[in-house]
OpenMM code with the backbone's topology and positions (N, CA, C; nanometers):
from openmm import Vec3, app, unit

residues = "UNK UNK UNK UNK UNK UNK UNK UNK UNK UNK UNK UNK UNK UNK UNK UNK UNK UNK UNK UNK UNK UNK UNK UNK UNK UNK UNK UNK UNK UNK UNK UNK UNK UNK UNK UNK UNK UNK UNK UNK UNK UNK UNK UNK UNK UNK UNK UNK UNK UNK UNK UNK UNK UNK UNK UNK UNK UNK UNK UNK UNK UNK UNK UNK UNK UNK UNK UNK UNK UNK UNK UNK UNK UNK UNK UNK UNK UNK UNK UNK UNK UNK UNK UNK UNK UNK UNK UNK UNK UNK UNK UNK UNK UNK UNK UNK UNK UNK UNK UNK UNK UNK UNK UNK UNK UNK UNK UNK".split()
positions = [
    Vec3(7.2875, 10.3410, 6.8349),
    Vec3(7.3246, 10.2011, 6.8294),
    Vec3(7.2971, 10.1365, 6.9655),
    Vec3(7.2550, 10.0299, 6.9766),
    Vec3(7.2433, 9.9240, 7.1060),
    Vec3(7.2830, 9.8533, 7.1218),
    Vec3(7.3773, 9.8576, 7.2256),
    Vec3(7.4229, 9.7446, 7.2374),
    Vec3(7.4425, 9.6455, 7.2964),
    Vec3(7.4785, 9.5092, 7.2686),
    Vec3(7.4669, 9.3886, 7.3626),
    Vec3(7.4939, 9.3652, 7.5158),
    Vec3(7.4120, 9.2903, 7.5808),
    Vec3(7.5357, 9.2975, 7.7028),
    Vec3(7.6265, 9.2258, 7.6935),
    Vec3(7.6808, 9.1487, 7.6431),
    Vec3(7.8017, 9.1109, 7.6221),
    Vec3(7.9188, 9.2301, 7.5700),
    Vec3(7.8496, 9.3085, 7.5218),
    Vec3(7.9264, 9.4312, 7.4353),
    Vec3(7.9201, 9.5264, 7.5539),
    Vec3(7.8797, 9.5212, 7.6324),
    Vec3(7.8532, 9.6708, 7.7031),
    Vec3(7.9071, 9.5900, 7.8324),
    Vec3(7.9533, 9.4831, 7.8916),
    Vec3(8.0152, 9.4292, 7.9803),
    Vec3(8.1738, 9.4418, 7.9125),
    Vec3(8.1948, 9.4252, 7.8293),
    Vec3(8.3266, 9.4386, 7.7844),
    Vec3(8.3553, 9.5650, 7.7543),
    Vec3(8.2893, 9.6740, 7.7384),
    Vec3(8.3344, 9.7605, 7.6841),
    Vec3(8.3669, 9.8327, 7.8614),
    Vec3(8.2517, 9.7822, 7.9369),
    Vec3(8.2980, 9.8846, 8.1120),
    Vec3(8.4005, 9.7715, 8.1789),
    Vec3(8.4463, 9.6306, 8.1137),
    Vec3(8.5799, 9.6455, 8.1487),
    Vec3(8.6690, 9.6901, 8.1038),
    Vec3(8.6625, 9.7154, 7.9962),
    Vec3(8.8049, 9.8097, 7.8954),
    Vec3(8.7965, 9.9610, 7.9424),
    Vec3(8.7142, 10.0127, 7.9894),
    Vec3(8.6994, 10.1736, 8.0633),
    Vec3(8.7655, 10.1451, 8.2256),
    Vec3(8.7391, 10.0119, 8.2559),
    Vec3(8.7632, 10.0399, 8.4188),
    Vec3(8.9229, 9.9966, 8.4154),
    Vec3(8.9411, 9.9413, 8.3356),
    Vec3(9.1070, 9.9089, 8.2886),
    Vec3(9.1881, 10.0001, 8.2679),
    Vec3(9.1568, 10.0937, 8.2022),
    Vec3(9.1840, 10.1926, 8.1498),
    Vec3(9.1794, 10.3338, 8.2393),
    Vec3(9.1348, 10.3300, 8.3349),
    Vec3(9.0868, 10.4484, 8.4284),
    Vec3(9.0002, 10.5108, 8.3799),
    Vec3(8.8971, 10.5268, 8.2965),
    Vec3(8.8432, 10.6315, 8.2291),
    Vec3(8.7014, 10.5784, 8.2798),
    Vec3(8.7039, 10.6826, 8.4005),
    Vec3(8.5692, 10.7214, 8.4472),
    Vec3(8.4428, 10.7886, 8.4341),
    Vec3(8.4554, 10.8717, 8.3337),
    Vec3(8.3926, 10.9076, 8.2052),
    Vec3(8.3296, 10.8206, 8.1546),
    Vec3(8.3635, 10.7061, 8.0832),
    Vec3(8.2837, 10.5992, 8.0405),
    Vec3(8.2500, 10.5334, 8.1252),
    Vec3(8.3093, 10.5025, 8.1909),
    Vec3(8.2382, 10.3794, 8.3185),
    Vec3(8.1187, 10.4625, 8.3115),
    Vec3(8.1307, 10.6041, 8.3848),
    Vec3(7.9782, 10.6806, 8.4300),
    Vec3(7.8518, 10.6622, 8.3378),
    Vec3(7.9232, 10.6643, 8.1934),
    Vec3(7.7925, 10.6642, 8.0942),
    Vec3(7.7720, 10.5448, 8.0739),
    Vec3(7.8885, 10.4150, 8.0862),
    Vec3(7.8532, 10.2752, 8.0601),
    Vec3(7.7246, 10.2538, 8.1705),
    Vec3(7.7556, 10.3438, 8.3068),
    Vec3(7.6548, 10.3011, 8.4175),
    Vec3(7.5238, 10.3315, 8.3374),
    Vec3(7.5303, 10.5020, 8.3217),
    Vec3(7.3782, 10.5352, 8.3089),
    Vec3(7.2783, 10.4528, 8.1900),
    Vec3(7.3795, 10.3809, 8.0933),
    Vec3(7.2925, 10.2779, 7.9934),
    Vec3(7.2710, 10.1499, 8.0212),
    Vec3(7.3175, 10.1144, 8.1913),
    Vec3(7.2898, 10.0352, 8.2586),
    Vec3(7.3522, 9.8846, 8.2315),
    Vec3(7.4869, 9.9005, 8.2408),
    Vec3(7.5945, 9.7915, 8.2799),
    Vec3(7.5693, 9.7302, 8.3549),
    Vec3(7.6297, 9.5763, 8.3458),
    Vec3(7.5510, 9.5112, 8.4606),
    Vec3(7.6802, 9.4968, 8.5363),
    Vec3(7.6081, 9.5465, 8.6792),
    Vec3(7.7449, 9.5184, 8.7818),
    Vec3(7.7717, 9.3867, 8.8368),
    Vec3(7.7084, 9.2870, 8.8376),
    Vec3(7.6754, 9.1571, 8.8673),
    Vec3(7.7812, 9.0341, 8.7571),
    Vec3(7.7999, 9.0963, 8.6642),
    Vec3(7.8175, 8.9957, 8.5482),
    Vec3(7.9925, 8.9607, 8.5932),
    Vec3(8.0245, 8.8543, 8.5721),
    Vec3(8.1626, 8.8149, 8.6169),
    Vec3(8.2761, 8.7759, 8.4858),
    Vec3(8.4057, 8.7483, 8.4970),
    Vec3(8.4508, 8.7040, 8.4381),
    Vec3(8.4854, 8.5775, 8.4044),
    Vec3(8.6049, 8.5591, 8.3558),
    Vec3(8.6525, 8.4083, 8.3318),
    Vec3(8.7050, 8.3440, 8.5000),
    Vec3(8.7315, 8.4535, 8.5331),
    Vec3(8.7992, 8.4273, 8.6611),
    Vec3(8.6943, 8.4963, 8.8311),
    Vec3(8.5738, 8.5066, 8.7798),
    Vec3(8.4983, 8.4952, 8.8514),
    Vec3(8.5091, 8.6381, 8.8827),
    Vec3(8.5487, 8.7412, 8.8571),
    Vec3(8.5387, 8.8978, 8.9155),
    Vec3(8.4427, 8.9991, 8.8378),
    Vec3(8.4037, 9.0214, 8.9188),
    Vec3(8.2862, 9.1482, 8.9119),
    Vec3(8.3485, 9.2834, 8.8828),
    Vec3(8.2987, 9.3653, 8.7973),
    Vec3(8.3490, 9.4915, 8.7844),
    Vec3(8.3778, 9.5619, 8.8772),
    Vec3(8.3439, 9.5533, 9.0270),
    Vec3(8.4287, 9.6012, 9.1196),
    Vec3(8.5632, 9.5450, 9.1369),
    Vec3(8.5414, 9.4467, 9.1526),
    Vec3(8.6571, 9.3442, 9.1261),
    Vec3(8.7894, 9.3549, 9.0784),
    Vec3(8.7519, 9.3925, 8.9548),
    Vec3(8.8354, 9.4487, 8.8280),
    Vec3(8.9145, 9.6308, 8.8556),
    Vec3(8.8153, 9.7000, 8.9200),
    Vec3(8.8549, 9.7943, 8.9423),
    Vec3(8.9099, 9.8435, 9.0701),
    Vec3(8.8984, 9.7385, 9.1894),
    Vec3(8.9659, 9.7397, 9.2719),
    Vec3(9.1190, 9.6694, 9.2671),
    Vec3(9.1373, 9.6007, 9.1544),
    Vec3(9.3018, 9.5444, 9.1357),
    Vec3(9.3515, 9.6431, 9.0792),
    Vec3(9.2684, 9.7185, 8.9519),
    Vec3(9.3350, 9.8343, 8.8983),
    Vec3(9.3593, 9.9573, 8.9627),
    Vec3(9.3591, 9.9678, 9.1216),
    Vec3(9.3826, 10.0753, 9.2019),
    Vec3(9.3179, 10.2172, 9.1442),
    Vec3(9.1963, 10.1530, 9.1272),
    Vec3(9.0959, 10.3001, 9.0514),
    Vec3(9.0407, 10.3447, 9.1602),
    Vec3(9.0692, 10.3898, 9.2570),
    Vec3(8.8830, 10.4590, 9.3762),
    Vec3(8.8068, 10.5720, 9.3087),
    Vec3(8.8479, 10.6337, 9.2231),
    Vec3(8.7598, 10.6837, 9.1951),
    Vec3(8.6306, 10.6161, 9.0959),
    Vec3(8.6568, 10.5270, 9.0587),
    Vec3(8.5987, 10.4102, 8.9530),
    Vec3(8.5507, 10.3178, 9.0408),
    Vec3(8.5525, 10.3054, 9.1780),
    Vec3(8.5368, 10.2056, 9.2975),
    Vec3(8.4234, 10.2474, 9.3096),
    Vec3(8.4175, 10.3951, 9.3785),
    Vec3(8.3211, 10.4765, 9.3990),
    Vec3(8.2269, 10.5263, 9.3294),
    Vec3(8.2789, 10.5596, 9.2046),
    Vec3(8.1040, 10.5051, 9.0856),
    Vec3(8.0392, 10.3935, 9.1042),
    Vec3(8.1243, 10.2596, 9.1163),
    Vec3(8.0600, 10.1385, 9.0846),
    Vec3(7.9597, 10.1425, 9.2063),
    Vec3(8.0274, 10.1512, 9.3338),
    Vec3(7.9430, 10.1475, 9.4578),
    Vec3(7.8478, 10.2301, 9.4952),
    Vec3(7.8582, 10.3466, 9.4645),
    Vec3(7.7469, 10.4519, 9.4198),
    Vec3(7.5988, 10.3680, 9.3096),
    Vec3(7.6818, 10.3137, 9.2220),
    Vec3(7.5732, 10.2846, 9.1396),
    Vec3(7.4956, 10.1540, 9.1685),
    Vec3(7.5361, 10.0613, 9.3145),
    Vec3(7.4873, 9.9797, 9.3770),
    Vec3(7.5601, 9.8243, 9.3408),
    Vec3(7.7058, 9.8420, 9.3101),
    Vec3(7.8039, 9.7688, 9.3072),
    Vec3(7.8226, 9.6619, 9.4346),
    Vec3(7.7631, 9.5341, 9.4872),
    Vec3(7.8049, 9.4659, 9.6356),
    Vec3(7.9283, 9.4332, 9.6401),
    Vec3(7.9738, 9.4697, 9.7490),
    Vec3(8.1424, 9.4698, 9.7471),
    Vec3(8.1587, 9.2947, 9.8039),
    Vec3(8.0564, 9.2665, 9.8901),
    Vec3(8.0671, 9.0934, 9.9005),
    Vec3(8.0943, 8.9834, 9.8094),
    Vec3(8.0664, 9.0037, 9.7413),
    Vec3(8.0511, 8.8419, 9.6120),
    Vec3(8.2545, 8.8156, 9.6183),
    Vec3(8.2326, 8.6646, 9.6011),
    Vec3(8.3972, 8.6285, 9.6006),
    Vec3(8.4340, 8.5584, 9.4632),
    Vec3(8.5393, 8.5831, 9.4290),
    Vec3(8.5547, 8.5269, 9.3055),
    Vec3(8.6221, 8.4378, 9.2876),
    Vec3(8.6879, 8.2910, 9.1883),
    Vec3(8.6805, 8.1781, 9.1693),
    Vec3(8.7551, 8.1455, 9.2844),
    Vec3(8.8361, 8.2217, 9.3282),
    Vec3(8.9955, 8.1911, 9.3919),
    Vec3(8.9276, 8.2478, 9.5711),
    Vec3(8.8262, 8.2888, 9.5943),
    Vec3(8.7603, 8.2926, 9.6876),
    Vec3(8.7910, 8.4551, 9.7696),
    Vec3(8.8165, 8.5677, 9.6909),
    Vec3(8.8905, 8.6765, 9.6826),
    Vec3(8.7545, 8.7487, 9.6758),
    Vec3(8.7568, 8.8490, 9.7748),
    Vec3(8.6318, 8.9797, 9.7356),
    Vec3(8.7300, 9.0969, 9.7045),
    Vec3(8.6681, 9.1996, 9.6313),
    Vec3(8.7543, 9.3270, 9.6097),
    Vec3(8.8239, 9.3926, 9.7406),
    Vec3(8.7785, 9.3754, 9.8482),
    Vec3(8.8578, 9.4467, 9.9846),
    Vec3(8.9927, 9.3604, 9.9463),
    Vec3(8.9644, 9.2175, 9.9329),
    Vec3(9.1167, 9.1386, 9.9389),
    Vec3(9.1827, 9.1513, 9.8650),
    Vec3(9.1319, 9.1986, 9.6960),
    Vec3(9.1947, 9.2218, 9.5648),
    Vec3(9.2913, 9.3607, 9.5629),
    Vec3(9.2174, 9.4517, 9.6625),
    Vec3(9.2394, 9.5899, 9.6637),
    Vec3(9.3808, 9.5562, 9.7663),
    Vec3(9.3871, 9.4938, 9.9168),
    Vec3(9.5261, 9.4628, 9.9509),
    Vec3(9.6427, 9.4140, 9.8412),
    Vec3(9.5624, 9.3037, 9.7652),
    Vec3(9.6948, 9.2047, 9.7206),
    Vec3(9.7398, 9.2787, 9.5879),
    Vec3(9.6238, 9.3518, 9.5294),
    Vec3(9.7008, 9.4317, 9.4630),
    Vec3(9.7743, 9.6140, 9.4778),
    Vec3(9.7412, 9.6207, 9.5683),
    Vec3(9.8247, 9.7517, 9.6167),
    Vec3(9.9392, 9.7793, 9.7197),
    Vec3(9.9788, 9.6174, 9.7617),
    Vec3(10.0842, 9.5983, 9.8414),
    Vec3(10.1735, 9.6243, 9.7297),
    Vec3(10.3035, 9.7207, 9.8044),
    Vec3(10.4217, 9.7582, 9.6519),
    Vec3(10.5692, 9.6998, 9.7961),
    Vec3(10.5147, 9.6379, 9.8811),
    Vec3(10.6257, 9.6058, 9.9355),
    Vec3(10.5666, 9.5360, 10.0593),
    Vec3(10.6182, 9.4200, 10.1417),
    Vec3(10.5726, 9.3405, 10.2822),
    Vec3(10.4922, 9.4474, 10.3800),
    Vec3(10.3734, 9.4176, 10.3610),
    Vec3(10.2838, 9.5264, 10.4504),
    Vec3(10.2550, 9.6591, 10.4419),
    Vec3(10.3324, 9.7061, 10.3105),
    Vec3(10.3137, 9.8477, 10.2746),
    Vec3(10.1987, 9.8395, 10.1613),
    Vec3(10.1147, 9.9370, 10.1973),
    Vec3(10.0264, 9.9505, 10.0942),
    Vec3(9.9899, 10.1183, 10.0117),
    Vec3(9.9381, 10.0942, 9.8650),
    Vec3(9.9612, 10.2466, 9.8140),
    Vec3(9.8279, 10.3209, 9.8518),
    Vec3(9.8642, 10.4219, 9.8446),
    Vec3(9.7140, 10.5377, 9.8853),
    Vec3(9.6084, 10.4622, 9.7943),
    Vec3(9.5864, 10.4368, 9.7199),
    Vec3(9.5155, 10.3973, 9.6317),
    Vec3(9.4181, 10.2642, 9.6603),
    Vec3(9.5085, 10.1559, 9.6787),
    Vec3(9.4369, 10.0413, 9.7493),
    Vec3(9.3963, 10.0799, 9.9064),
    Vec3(9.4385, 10.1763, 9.9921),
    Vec3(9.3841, 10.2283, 10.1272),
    Vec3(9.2455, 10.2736, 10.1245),
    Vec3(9.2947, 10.3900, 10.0361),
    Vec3(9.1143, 10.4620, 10.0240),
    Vec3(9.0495, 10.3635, 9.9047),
    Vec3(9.0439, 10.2676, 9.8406),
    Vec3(8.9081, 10.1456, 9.7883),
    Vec3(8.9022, 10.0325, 9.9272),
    Vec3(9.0161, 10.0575, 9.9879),
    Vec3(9.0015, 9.9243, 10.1216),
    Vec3(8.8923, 9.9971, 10.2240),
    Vec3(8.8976, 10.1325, 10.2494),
    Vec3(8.8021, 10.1973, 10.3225),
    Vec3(8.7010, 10.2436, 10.2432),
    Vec3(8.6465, 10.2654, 10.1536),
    Vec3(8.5351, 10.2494, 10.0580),
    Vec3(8.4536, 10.1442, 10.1172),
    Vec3(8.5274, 10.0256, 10.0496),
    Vec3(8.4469, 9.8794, 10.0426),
    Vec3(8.3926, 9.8556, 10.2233),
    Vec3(8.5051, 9.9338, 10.2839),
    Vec3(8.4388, 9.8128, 10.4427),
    Vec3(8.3508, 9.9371, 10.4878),
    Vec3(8.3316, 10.0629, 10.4441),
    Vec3(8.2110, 10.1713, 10.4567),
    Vec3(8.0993, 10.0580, 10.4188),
    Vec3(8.1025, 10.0225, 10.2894),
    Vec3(8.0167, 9.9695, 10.2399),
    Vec3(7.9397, 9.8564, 10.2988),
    Vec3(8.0590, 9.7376, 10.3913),
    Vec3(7.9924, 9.6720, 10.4676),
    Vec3(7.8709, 9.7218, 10.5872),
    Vec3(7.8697, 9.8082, 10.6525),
    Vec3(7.8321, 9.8317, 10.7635),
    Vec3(7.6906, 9.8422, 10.7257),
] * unit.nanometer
topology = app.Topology()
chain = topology.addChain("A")
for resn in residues:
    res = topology.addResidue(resn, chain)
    for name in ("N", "CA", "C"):
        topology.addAtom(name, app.Element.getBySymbol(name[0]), res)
């Protein structure tokens, strides 16, 4: 079966939602588009950097994911990955740390 990109953009956000890196991997190899955004302007890194996935960070960026692009609210995944892994004033979880050091690897 083949399927749309509309179908195959939704289906590697419902995998990156979900944690299941397994599919993300095979959504990659049938060639998901990492570029494509949402309603709210986020990129599948995007998406998987709020969902405190790094290991799903690190596929995407592996598979040539730009951690730059900002989304409607003017937010890149480094900033998504703070605001969503703060669990208390300046504390942040292992999780949003290692995608916050991912992404700024990625800058350099």
């Amino acid at each position: 079966m083949t399927r749309t990109k509309v179908e195959t953009d939704s289906a590697l956000r419902d995998a990156i939602g979900r944690g299941d890196a397994g599919r993300v991997q095979a959504l990659l190899s049938e060639g998901a588009d990492l570029t494509t955004v949402d309603d709210e302007g986020k990129t599948p890194l995007m998406v998987a950097a709020q969902a405190g996935a790094p290991e799903i960070v690190e596929l995407l960026l592996r598979a040539g994911a730009d951690p730059t692009p900002k989304d409607k609210l003017g937010y890149t995944a480094e900033m998504i990955a703070y605001w969503y892994g703060e669990y208390r004033m300046g504390a942040y979880t292992a999780e949003s740390l290692k995608i916050v050091e991912m992404l700024r690897r990625m800058r350099r």
